[in-house]
C-alpha positions in Angstrom: 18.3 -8.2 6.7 19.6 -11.2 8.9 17.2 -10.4 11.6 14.1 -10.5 9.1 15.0 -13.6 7.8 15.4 -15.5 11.0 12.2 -14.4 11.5 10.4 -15.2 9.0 12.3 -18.8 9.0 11.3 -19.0 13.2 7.9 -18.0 12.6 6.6 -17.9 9.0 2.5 -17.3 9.7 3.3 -14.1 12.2 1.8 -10.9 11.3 4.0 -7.8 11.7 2.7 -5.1 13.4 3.4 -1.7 14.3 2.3 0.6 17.8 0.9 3.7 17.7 3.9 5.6 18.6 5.6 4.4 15.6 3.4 4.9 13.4 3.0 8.3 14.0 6.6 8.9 14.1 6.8 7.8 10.7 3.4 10.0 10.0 5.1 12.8 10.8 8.4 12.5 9.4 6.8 11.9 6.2 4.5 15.4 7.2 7.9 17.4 7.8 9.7 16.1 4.5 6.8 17.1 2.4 6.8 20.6 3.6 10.3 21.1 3.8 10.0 20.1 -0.1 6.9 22.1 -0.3 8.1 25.3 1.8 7.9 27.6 -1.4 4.5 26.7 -2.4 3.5 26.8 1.5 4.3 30.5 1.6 2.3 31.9 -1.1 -0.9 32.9 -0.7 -3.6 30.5 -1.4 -5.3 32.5 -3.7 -2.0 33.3 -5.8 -2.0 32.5 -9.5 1.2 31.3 -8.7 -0.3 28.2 -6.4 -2.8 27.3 -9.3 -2.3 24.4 -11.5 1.3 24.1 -10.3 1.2 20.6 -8.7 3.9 18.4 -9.9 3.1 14.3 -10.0 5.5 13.7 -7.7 4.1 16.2 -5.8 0.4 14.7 -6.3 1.9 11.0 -5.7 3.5 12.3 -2.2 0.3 14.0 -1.5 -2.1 10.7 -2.1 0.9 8.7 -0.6 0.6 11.0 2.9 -2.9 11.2 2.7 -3.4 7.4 2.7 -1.2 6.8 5.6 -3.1 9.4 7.5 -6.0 7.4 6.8 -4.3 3.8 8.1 -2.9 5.8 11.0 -6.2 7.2 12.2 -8.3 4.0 11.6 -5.4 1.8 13.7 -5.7 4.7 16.5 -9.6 4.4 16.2 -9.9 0.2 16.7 -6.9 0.1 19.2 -4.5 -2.4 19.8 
């Protein structure tokens, strides 16, 4: 917390950023924890009757939530650094 704010008081108009490598690090923690919480779902077939409708909204949030940081991922990996 101390760090931040030294920062922010040293340099107020800098842009964070993150590098690749980071990012995806975090991409893919966030991958495993959803499908560690998933895993019961993930092993039924897809055509089950089990698998239809069951979608939970934290489930649907964490879903958009991943999906969206797929998206920022893949367009910082497409323009570069």
């Amino acid at each position: 917390m101390a760090f931040t704010k030294a920062i922010r008081q040293a340099a107020p108009d800098a842009l964070e950023v993150a590098d690749p490598w980071h990012l995806l690090q975090n991409l893919s923690t966030a991958v495993e924890k959803t499908c560690r919480q998933h895993r019961d779902c993930l092993r039924r077939p897809a055509g089950s009757e089990a698998n239809r409708g069951s979608k939970s909204p934290q489930a649907h949030v964490a879903a958009c939530e991943l999906k969206s940081a797929r998206i920022e991922v893949g367009a910082y990996l497409v323009a570069g650094p």
